[in-house]
Every structure is written in structure tokens, then in C-alpha cells.
KEMI-709202 format. One line per 3 residues: number of its first residue (from 1); their letters; for each residue x, y, z of N, C-alpha, C, O, CB. Coordinates in Angstrom, 1 decimal, padded with zeros to 4 digits. Each point is the difference from the previous one (the first is absolute). Glycine has a CB too. Example, Ala and Ser with C-alpha at 12.3 -4.5 7.8 and 13.67 -1.06 7.14 Angstrom:
2
1> as> 013.2/-005.7/007.8/-000.9/001.2/000.0/000.9/001.2/000.0/001.0/000.0/000.7/-002.9/-001.2/000.5  001.5/002.3/-001.9/000.9/001.1/000.0/-000.8/001.1/000.8/000.5/001.1/000.1/000.7/-001.7/-002.3 $
# end
This chain:
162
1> xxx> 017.3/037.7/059.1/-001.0/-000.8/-000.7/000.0/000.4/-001.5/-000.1/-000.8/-000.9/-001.3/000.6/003.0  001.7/001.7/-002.3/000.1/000.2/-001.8/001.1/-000.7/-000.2/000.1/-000.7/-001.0/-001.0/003.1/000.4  002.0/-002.3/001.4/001.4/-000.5/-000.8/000.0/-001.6/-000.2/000.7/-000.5/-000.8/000.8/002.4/002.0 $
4> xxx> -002.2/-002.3/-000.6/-000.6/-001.7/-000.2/-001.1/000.3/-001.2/-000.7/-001.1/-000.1/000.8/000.0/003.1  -000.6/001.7/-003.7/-001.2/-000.8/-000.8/000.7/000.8/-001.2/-000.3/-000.5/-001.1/-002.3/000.0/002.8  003.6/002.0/-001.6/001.0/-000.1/-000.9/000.5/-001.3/-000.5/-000.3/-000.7/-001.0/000.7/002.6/002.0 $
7> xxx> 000.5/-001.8/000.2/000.8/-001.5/-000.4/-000.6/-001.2/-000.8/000.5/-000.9/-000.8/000.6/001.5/002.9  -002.4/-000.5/-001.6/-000.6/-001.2/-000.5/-000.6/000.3/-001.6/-000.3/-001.0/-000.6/-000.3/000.2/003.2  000.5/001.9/-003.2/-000.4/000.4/-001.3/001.1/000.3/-000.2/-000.5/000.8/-000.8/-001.6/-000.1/000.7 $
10> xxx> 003.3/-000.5/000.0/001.3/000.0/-000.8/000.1/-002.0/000.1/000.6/-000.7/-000.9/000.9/003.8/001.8  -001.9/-003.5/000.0/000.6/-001.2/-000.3/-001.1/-000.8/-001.0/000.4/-000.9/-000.8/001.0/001.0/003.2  -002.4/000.0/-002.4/-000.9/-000.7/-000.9/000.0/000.8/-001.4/-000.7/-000.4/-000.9/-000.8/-000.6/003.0 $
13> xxx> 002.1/002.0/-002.2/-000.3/000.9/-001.3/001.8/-000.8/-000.7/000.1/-000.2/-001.2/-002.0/003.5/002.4  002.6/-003.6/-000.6/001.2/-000.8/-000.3/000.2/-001.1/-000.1/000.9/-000.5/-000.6/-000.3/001.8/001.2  -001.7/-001.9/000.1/-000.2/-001.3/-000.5/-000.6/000.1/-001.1/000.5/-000.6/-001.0/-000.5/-000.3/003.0 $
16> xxx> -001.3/001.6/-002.3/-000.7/000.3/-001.5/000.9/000.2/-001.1/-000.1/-000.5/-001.1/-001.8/001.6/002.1  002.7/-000.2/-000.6/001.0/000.2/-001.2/001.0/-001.2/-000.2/000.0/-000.6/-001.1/000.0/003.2/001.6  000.8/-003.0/000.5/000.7/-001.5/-000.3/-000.8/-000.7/-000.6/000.4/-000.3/-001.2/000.8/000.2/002.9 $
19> xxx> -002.6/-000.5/-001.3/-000.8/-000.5/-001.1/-000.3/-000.1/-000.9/-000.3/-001.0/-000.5/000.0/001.0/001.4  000.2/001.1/-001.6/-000.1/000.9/-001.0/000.9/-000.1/-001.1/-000.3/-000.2/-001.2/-000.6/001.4/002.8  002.3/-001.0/-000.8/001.3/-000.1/-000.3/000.1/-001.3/-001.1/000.2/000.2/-001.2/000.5/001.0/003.5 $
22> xxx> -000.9/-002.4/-001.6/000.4/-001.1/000.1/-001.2/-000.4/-000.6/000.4/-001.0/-000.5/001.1/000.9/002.5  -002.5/000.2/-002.3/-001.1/-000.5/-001.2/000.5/000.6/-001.4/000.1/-000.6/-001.1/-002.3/000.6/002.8  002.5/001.2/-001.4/000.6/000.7/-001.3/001.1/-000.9/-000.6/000.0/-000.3/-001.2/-000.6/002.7/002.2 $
25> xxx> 001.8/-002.9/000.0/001.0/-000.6/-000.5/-000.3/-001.4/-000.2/000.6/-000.5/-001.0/000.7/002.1/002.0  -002.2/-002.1/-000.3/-000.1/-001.2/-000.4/-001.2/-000.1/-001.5/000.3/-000.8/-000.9/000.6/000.1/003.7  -001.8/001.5/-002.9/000.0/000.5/-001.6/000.8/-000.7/-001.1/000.0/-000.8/-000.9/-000.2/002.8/001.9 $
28> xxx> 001.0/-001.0/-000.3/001.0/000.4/-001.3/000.8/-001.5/-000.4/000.2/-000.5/-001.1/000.4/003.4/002.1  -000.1/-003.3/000.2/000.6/-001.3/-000.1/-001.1/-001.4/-000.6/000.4/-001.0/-000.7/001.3/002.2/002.8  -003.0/-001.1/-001.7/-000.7/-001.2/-000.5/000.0/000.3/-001.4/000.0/-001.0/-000.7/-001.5/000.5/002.6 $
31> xxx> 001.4/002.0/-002.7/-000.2/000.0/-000.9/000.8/000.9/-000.8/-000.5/001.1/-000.3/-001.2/-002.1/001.1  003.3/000.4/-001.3/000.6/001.1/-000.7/-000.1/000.3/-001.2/-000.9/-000.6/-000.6/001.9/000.3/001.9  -000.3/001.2/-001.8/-000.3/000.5/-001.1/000.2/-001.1/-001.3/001.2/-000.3/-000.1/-000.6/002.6/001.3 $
34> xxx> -001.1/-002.7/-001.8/000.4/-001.3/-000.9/-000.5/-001.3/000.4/-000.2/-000.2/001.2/002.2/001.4/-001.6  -002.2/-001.8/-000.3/000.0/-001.6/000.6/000.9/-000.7/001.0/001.2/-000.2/-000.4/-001.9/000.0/-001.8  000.4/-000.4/003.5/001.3/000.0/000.7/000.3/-001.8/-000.4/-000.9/-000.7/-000.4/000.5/003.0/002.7 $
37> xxx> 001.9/-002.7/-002.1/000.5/-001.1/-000.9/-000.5/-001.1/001.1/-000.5/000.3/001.1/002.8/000.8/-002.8  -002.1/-002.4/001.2/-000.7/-001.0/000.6/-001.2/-001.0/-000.6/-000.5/000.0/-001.1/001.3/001.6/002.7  -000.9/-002.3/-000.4/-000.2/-001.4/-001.3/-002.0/000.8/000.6/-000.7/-000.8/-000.5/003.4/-002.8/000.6 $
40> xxx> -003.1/004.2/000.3/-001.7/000.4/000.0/-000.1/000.8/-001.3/-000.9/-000.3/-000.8/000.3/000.6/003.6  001.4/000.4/-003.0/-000.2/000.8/-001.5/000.4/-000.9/-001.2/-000.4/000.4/-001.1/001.0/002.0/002.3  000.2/-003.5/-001.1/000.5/-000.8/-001.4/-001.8/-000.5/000.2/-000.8/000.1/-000.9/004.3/-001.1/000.9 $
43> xxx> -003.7/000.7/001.0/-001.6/-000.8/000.1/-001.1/000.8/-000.4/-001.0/-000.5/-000.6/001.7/-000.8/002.7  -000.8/002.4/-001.9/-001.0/001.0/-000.6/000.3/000.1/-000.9/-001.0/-000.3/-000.7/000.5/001.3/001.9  001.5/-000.8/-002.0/000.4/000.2/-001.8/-000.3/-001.5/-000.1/-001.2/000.0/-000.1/003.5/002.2/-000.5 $
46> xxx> -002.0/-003.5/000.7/-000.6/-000.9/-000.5/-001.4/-000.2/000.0/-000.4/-000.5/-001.1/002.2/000.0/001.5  -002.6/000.7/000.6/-001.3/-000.2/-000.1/-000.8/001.3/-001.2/-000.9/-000.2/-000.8/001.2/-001.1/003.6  000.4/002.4/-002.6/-000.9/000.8/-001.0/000.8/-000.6/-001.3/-000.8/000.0/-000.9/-000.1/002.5/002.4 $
49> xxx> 002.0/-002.9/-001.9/000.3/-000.6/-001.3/-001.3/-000.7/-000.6/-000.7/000.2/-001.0/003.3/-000.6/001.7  -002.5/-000.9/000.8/-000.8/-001.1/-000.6/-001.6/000.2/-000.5/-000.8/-000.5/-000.8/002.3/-000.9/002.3  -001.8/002.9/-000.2/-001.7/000.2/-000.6/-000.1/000.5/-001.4/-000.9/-000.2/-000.8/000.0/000.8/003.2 $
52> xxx> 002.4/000.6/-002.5/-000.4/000.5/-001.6/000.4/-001.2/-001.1/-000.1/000.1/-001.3/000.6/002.6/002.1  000.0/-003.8/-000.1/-000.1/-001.0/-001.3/-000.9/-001.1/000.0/000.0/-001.0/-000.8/002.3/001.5/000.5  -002.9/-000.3/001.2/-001.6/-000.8/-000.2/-000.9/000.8/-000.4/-001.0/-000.5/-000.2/001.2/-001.0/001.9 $
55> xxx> -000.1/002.8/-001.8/-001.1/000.9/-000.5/000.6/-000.2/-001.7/-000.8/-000.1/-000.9/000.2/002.2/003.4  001.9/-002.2/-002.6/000.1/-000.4/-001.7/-000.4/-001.1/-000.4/-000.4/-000.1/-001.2/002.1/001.1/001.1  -001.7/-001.9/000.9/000.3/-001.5/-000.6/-001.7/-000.5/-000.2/-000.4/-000.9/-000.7/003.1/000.2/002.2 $
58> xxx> -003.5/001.8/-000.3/-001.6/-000.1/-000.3/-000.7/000.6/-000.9/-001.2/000.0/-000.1/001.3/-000.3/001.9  001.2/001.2/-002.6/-000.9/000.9/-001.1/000.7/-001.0/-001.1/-000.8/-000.5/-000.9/000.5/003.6/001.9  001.7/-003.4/-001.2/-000.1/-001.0/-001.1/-001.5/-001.4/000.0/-000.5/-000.7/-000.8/003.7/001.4/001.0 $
61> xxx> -003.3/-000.6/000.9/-000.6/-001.6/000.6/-001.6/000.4/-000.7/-000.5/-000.7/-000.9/002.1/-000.1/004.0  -001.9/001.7/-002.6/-001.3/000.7/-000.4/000.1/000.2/-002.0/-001.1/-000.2/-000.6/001.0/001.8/003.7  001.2/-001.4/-003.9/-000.2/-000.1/-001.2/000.0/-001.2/-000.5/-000.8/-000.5/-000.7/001.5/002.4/000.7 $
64> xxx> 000.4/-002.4/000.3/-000.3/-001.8/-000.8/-001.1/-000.3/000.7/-000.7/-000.2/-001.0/003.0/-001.0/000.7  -003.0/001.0/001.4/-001.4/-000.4/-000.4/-000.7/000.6/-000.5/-000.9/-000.9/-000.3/001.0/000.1/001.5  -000.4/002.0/-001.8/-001.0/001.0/-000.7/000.8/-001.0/-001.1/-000.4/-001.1/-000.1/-000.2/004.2/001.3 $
67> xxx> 001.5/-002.7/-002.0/000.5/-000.7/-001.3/-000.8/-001.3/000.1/-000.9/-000.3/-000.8/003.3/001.3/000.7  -001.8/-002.0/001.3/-000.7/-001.1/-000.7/-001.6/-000.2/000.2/-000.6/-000.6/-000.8/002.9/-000.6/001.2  -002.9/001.7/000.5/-001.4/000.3/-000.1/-000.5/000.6/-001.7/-000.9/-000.4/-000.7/001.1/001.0/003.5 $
70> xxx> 000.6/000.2/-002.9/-000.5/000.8/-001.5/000.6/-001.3/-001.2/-000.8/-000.3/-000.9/001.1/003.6/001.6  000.4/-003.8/-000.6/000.5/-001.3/-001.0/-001.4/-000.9/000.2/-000.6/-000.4/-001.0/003.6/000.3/001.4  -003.4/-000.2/000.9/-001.1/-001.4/000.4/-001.4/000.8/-000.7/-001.0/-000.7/-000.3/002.1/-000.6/003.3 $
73> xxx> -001.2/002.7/-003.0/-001.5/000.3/-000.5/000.3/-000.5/-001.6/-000.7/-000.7/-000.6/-000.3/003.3/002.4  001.9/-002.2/-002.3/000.2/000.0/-001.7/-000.1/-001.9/000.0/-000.9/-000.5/-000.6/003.1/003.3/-000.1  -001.4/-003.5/001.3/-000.3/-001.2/000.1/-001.3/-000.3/-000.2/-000.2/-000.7/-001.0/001.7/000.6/002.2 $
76> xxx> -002.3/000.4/-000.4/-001.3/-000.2/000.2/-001.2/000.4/-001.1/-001.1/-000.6/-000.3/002.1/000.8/002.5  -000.5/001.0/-002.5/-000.8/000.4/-001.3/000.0/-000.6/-001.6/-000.7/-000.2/-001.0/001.0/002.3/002.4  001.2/-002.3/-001.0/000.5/-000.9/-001.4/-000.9/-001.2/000.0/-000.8/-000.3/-000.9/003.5/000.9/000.9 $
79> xxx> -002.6/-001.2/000.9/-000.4/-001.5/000.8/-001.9/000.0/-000.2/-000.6/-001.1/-000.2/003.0/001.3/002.6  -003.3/001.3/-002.4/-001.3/000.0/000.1/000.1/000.1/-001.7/-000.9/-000.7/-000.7/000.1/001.8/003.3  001.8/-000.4/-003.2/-000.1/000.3/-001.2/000.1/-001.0/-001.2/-000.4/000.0/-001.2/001.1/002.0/002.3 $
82> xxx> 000.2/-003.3/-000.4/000.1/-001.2/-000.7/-001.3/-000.9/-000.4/-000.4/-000.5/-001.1/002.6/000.6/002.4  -002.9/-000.2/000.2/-000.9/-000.6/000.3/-000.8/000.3/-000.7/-000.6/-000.8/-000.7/001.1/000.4/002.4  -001.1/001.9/-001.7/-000.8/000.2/-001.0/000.1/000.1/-002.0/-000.8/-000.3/-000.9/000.5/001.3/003.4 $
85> xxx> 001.2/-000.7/-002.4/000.6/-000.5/-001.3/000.1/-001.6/-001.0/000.1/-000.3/-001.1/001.0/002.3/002.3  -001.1/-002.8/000.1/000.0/-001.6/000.0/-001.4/-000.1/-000.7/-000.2/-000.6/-001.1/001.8/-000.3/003.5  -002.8/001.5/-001.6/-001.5/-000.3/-000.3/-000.2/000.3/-001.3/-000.8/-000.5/-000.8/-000.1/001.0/003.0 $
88> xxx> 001.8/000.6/-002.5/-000.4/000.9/-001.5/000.9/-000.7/-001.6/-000.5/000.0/-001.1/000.2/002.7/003.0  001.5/-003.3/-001.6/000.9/-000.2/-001.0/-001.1/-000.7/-001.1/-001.1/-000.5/000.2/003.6/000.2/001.5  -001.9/000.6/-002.9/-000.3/-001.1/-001.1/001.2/-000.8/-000.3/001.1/000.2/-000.5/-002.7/001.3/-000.4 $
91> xxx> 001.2/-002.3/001.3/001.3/-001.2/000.0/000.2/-000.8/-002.0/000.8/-000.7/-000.6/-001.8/-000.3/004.0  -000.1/001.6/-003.7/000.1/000.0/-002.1/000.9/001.0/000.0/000.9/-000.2/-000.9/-003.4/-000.4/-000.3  002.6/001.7/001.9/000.5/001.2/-000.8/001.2/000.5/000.5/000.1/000.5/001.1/-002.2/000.2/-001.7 $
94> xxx> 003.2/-001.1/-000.4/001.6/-000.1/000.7/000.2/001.2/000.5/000.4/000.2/001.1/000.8/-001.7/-002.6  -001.4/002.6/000.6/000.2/001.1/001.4/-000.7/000.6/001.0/000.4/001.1/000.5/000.5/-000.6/-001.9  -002.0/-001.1/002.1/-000.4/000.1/001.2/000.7/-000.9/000.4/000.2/000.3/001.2/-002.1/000.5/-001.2 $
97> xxx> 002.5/-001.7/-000.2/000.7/-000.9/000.7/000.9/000.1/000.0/000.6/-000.6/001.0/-001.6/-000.5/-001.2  002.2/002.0/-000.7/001.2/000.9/000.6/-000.5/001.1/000.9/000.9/000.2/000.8/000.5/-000.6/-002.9  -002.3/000.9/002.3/000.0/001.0/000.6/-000.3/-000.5/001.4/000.3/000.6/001.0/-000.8/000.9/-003.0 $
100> xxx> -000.5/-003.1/002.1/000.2/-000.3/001.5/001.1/-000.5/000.1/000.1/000.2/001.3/-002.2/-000.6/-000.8  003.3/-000.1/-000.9/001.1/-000.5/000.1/000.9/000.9/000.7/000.8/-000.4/000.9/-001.4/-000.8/-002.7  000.4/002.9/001.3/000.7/000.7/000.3/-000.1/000.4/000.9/001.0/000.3/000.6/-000.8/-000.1/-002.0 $
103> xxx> -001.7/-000.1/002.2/-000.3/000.0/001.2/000.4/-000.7/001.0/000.3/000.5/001.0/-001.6/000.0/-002.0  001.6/-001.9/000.7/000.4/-000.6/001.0/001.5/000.2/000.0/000.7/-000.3/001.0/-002.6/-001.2/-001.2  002.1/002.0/-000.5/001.8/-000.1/000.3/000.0/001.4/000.8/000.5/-000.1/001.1/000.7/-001.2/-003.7 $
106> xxx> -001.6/002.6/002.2/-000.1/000.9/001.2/-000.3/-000.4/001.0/000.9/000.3/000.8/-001.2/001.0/-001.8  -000.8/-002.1/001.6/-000.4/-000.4/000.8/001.1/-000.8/001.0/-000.1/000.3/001.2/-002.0/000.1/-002.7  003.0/-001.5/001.0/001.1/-000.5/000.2/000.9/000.8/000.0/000.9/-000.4/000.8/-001.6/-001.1/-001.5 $
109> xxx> 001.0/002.5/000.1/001.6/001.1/000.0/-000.8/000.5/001.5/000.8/-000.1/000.9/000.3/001.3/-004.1  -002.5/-000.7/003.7/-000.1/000.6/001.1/000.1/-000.6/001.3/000.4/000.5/001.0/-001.6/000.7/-002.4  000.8/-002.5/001.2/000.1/-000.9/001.2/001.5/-000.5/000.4/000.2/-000.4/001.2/-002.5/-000.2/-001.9 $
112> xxx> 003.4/000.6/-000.5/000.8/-000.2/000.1/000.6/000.7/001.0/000.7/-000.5/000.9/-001.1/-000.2/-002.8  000.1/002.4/001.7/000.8/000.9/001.1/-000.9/000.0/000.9/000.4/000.5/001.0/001.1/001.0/-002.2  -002.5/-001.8/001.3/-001.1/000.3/001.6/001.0/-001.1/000.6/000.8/000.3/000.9/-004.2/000.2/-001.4 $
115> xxx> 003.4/-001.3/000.1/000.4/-000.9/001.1/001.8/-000.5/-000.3/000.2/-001.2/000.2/-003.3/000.3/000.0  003.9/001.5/-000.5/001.1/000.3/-000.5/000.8/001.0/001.1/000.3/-000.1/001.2/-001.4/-000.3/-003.7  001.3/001.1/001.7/000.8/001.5/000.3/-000.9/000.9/001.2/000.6/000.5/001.0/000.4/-000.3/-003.9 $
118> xxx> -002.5/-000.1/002.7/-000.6/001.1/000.7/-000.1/-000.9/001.6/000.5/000.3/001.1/-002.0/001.2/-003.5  000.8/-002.5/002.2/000.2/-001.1/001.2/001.5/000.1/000.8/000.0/000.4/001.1/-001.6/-002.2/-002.4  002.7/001.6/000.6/000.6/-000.5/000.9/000.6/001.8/000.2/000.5/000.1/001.1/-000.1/-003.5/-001.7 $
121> xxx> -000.5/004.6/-000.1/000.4/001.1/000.6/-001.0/000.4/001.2/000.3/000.7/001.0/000.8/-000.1/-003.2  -002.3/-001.3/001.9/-000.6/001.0/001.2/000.6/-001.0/001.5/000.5/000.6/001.0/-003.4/000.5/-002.6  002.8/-002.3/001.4/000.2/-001.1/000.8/001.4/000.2/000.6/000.2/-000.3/001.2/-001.7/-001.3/-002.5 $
124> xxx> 002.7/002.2/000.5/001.1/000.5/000.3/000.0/001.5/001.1/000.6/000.2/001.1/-000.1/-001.5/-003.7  -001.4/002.1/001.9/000.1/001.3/001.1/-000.7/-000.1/000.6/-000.2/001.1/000.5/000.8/000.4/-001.2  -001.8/-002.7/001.3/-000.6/-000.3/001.2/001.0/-000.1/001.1/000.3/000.8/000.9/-002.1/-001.9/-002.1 $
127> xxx> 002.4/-000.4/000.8/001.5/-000.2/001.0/000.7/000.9/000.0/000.2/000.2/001.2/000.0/-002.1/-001.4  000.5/002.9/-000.6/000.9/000.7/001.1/-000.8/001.0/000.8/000.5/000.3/001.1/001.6/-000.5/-002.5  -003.1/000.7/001.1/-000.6/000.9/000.9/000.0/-000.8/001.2/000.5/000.5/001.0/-001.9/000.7/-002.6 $
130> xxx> 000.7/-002.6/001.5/-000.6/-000.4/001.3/001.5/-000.1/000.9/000.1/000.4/001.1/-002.5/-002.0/-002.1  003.8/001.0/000.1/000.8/-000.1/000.5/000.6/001.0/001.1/000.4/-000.3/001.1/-000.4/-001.0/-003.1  -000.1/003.1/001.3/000.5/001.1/000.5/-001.3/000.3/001.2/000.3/000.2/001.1/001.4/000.8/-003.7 $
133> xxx> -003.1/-001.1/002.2/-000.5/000.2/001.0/000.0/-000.7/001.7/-000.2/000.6/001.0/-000.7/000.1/-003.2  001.2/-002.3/002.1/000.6/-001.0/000.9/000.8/000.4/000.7/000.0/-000.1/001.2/-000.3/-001.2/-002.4  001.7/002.2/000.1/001.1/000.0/001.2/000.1/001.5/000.8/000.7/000.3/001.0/000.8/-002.1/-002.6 $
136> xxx> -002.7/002.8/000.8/000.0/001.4/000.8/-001.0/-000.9/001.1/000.5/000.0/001.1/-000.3/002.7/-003.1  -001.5/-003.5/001.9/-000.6/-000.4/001.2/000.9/-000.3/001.4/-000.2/000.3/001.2/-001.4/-001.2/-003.0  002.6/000.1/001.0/000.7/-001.0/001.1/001.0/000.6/000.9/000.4/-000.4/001.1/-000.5/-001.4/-002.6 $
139> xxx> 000.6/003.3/000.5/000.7/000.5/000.5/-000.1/001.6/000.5/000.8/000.9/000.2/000.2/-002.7/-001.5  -002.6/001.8/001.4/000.1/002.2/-000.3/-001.4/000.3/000.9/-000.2/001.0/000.7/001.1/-000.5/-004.0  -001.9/-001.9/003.0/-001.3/000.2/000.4/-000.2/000.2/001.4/-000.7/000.9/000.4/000.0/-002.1/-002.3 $
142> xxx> 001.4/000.5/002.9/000.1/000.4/001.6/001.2/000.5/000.6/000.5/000.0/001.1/-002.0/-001.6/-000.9  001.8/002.2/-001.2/001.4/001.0/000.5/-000.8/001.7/000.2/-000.8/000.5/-000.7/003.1/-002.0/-001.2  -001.7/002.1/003.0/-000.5/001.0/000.1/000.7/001.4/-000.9/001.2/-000.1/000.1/-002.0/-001.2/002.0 $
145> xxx> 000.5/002.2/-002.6/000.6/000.7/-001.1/-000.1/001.6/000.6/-001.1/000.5/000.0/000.4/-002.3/-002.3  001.7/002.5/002.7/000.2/001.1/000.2/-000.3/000.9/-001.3/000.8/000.2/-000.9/000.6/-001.0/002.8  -002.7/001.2/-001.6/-000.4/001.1/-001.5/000.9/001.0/-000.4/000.2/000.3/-001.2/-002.5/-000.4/001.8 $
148> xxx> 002.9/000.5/000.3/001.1/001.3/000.1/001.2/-000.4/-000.5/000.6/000.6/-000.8/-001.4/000.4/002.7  001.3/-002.4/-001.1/001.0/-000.7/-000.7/000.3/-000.4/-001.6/001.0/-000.1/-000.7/-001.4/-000.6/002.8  -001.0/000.7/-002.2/-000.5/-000.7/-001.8/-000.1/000.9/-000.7/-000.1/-000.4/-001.2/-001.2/-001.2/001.6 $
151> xxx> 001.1/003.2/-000.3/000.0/000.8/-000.8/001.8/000.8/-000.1/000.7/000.4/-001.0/-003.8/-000.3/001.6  003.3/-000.2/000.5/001.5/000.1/-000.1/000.8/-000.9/-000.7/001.0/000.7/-000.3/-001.2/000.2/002.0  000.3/-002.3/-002.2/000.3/-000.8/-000.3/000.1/-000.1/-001.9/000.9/-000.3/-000.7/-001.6/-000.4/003.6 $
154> xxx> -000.9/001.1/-003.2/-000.7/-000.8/-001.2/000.7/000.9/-000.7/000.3/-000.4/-001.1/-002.7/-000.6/001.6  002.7/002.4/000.0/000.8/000.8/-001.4/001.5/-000.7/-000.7/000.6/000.3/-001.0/-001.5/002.2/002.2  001.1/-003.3/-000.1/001.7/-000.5/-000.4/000.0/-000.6/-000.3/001.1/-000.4/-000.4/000.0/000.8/001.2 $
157> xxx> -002.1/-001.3/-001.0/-000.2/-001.9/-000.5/000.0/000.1/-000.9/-000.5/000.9/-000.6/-000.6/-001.9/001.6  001.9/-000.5/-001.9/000.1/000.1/-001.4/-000.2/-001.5/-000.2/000.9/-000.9/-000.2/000.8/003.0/-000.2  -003.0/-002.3/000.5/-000.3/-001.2/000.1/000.1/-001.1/-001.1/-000.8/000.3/-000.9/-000.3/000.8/002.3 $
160> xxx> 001.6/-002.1/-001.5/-000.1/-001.0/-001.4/-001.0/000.1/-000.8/-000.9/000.6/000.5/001.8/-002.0/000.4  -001.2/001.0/-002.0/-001.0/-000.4/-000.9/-000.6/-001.9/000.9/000.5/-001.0/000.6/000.9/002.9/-003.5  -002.6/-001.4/002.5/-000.9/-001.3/000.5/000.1/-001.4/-000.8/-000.6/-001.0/000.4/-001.1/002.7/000.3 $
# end
């Protein structure tokens, strides 16, 4: 009866170790040293490309609107500043009337770029953000991402400009 329950604790203590064995190796193999090659890791370096270039394209996206927001307040002040100036001019006295003249032409040089250059930059880095955010959605958002994979990966990526 000992040589049976021997036998039977050498045999389960060898199966523990084969197990053992064999988690260890398979370890090693799910996860080797380096990024292993294949199209899941070209796909992980693309998706973290595309999030760090929607995190750019939303910090450019975020200044042209601050810019053109800060262009539309000066708009606007010029614009309160006209109006009030209109009530006050002396229309006998040529130089209040160059000086509202001159007003209006700032007033016109500012609207020119509100709705010019600052419009169509902010209107410009709206779309490609939305564009880069679209295609990480379409392509990144229900993919599952091995965290371990992604930190192994992100040191070697040399990702484009956005």
C-alpha cells in the first residue's frame, strides 16, 4: 500500500512539474524577447501611430480654434467699438472722420482674416483630426490590444508625422 501512494506522489509531483515545465515554455514562446513579426504587431504599431497622431492633430485642432476664437473676440470688440464711435463722430470735423474711417478699415483688415485665413485653418485641422480619428475608430476601437505586446512594440515605432 506505501509503494502505491509512493507511486502515486511521484506521479502527480511529475505531472506538476511537466506542467510547470510546459507553462514556463509556453511563456516564453507566447512572449519573446522583442516584438514577435507578423501582421498583429504591424496592427498594434499602427493603431498606437494613429492614436499618437490624433492626439497631435487634436492639439493642432484645439489651437486654430483658440486662434480663431481670439481673432472673433477682436472682431467683435472692433465691431462694439465702431458702433459706438458711429453715435459719437463729428461728421463737420474731418479728423474725427479720418479717425472713424480708420476704424473701419481695421475693423475690415480684422474680419478679413476672422473669416479668411483663421476660418478656413481652424476648419482645415477640424477635418484632418476628424479624418485620423475615423480611421483609428474604424480600425483600432474593437480590436483587442495586448498591453504587453504594446509596450514591447511602442519603443521601435517610428511613426509618420500626422
Amino acid at each position: 500500500m506505501q509503494a502505491a501512494v509512493r507511486r502515486f506522489g511521484f506521479v502527480v509531483s511529475a505531472a506538476a512539474a511537466a506542467i510547470g515545465f510546459s507553462a514556463a515554455a509556453f511563456a516564453q514562446m507566447a512572449y519573446p524577447p522583442g516584438p514577435p513579426p507578423g501582421p498583429e504587431m504591424a496592427e498594434i504599431g499602427a493603431c498606437i501611430c494613429l492614436r499618437e497622431a490624433s492626439e497631435q492633430l487634436g492639439a493642432q485642432m484645439s489651437a486654430a480654434n483658440q486662434a480663431y476664437q481670439q481673432g472673433q473676440d477682436q472682431l467683435n470688440q472692433a465691431t462694439s467699438a465702431l458702433e459706438t464711435a458711429r453715435a459719437q463722430v463729428d461728421v463737420n470735423n474731418p479728423q474725427a472722420v479720418a479717425r472713424f474711417r480708420q476704424m473701419v478699415e481695421q475693423r475690415q483688415t480684422l474680419f478679413g482674416q476672422v473669416t479668411g485665413p483663421l476660418v478656413t485653418a481652424a476648419g482645415a485641422a477640424t477635418q484632418r483630426y476628424n479624418a485620423r480619428v475615423n480611421e483609428y475608430n474604424a480600425r483600432c476601437t474593437n480590436r483587442p490590444m495586448d498591453p504587453v505586446l504594446a509596450a514591447r512594440i511602442r519603443p521601435t515605432l517610428n511613426c509618420p508625422p500626422p
